[in-house]
C-alpha positions in Angstrom: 26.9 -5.3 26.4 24.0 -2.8 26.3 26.2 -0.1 24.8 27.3 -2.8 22.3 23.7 -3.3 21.3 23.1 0.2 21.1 26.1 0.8 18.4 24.9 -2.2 16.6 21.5 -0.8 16.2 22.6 2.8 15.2 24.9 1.6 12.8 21.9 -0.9 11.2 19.8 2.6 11.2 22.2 4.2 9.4 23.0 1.4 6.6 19.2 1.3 6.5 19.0 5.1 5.9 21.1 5.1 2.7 19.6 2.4 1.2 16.0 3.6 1.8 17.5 7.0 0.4 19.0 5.0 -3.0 15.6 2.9 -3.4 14.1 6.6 -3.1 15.6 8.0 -6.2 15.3 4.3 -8.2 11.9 4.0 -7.5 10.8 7.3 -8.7 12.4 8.4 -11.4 9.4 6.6 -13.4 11.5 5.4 -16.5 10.7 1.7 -16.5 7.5 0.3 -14.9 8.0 -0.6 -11.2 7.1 -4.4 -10.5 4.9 -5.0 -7.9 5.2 -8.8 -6.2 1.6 -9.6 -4.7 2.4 -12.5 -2.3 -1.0 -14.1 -0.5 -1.3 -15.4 3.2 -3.8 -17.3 4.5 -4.2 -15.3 7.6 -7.0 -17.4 9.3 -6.1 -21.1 8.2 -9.0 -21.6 6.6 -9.5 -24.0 3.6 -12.2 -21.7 2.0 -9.6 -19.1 2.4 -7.0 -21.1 0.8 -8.9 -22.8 -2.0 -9.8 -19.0 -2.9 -6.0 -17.9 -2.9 -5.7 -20.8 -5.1 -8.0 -19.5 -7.3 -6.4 -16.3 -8.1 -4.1 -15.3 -10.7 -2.8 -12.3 -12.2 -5.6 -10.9 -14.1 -7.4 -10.2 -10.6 -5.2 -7.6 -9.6 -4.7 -6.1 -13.9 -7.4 -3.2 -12.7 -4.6 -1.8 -11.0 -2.6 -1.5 -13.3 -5.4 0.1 -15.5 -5.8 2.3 -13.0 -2.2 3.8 -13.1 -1.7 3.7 -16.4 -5.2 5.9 -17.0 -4.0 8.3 -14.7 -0.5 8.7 -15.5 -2.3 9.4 -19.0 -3.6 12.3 -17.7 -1.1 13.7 -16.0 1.8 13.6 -18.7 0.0 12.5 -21.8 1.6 9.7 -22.6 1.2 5.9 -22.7 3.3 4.4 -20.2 3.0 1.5 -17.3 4.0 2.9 -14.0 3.3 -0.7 -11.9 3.5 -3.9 -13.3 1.7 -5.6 -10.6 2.3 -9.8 -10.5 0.6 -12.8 -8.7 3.7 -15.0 -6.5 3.0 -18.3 -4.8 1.3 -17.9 -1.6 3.8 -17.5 1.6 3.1 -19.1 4.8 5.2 -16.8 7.5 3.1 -14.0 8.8 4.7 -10.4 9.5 5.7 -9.2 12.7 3.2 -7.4 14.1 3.5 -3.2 14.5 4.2 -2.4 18.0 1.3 -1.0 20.1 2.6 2.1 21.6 3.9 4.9 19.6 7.5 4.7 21.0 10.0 5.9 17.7 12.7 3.2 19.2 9.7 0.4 19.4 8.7 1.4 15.7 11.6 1.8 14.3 13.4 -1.8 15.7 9.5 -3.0 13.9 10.3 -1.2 10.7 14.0 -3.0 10.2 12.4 -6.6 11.4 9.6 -6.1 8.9 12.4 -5.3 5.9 14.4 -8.2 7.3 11.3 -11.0 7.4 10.6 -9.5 3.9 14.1 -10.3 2.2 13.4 -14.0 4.1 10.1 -14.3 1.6 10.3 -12.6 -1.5 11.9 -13.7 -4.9 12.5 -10.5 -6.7 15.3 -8.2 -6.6 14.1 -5.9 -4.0 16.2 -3.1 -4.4 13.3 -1.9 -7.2 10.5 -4.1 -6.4 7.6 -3.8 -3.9 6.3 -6.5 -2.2 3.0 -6.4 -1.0 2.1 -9.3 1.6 -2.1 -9.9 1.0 -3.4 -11.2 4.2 -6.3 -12.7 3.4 -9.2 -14.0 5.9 -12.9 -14.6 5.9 -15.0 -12.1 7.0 -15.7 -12.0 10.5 -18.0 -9.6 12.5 -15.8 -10.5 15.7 -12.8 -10.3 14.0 -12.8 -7.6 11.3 -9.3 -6.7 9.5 -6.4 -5.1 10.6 -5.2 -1.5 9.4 -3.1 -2.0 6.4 0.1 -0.4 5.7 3.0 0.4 3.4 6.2 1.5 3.9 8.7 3.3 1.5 11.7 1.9 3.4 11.7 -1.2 2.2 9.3 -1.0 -0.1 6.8 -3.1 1.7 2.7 -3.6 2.3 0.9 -5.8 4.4 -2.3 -5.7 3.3 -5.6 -6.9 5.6 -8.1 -8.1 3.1 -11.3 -10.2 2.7 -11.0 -13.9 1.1 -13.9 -13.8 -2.2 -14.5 -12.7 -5.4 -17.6 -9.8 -3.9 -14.4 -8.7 -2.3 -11.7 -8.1 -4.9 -12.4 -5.1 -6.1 -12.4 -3.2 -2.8 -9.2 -4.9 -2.1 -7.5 -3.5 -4.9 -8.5 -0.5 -3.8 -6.5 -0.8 -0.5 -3.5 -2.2 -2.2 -2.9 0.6 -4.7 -3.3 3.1 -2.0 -0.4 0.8 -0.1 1.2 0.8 -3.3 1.4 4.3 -3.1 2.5 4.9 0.1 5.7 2.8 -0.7 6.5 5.3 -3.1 6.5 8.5 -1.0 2.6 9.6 -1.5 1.0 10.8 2.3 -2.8 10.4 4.0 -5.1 12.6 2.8 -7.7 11.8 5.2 -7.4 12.9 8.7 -5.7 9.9 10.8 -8.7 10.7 13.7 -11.5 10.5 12.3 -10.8 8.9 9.4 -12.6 11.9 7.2 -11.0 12.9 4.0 -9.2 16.1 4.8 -10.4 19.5 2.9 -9.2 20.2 -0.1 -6.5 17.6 -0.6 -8.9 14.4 0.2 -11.2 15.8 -2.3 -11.6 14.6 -6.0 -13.8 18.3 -6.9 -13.1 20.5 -4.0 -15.0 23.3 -5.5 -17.9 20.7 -5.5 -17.6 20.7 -1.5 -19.7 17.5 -0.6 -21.5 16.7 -4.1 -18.4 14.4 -4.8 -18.7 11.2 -6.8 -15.0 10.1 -6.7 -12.7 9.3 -3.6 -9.1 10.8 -4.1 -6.7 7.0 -3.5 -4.9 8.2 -0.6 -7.9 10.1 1.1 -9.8 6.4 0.5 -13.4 7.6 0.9 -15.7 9.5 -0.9 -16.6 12.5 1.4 -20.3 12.8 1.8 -20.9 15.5 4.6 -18.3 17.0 7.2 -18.8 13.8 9.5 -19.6 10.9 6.7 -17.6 9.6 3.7 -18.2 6.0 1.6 -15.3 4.0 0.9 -15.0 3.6 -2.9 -16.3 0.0 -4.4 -13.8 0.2 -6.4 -10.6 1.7 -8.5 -12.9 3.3 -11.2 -14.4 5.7 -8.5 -10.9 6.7 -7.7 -8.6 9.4 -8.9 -5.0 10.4 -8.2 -4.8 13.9 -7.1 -2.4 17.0 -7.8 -0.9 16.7 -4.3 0.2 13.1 -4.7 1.4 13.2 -8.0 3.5 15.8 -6.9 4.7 13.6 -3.6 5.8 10.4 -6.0 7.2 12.5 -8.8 4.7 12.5 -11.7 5.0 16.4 -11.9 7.1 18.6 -10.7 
């Protein structure tokens, strides 16, 4: 029987391989704009939570899509919508949770039940869209948010996020930078100490700490070699060289 499981499993990695490697190539050949299916969870059953899920639409998330579409400007020049991010009605299943240890087997048995609860949820054809999962929860000094991911097999984010408006701009913040991790685009920040790393995570890297923008995927603003601000929001971001060169913008 264990040997059974075993071939079941390798054969499951393998299927899952070719289609991440076709969703790969559809996803970034940038000739139509990639929708982006925002579904909200009420992570910690509140009612102040829920009532502000409720409360949002589609136009609280647009700034993203501002935000891709001014920087694609500036790397090609041209007017084009890279995401088209959309509001879904609010899920009530929660993620399985990424396993503790760094075991490859653990992570990547998570990985394919993460992709499977995700087909249970979503509505869209998934093959070309990406579904990000908002967690939202009040904040909580004793219970402050997860780390938030996204995976480019699958196409997935879980996001951890705060539940208010003072809140939604930061947010969007984390979810393009999940956005862009579905899409192939790496860290720039170094995974220990959570510092943007020199010169990738730096907006102006001949500016050395005199920086004023945050690079997405390095997601602070470096201040000194052992300090760095998260941005407030997406207008103190920019998309750098490095990761427009990861999700195909420029060769």
């Amino acid at each position: 029987m264990k040997l059974i499981r075993i071939s079941f499993l390798l054969v499951l990695f393998v299927v899952a391989a070719f289609y991440t490697k076709s969703q790969r190539l559809a996803t970034t050949s940038w000739v139509e704009p990639l929708i982006v299916s925002i579904y909200p969870i009420n992570a910690d059953l509140r009612d102040d939570t829920a009532r502000y899920i409720q409360s949002l639409s589609t136009s609280d998330f647009s700034e993203i899509n501002g935000f891709f579409i001014n920087q694609w400007s500036l790397y090609s020049g041209l007017d084009f919508t890279p995401f088209d991010v959309q509001l879904r009605q609010p899920i009530r299943s929660e993620p399985p949770k990424p396993p503790d240890n760094g075991n490859l087997f653990s992570i990547a048995f998570w990985s394919l039940r993460l992709r499977f609860w995700s087909y249970r949820q979503v509505t869209d054809d998934t093959s070309k869209t990406i579904n990000m999962f908002i967690r939202y929860q009040q904040p909580n000094e004793d219970d402050p948010v997860a780390h938030s991911l996204g995976l480019q097999k699958g196409l997935i984010g879980v996001v951890n996020a705060y539940a208010g408006e003072p809140f939604r701009a930061r947010n969007n913040v984390v979810i393009a930078h999940e956005m862009l991790h579905t899409v192939g685009a790496s860290d720039k920040y170094d995974l220990a100490s959570g510092q943007p790393i020199f010169p990738q995570g730096f907006a102006q890297p001949d500016k050395q700490f005199k920086q004023n923008k945050a690079v997405l995927m390095a997601a602070k603003i470096p201040l000194s070699p052992t300090k760095s601000l998260m941005p407030t929001s997406l207008k103190s971001c920019v998309i750098s060289v490095e990761t427009a060169t990861e999700i195909a913008w420029i060769e």
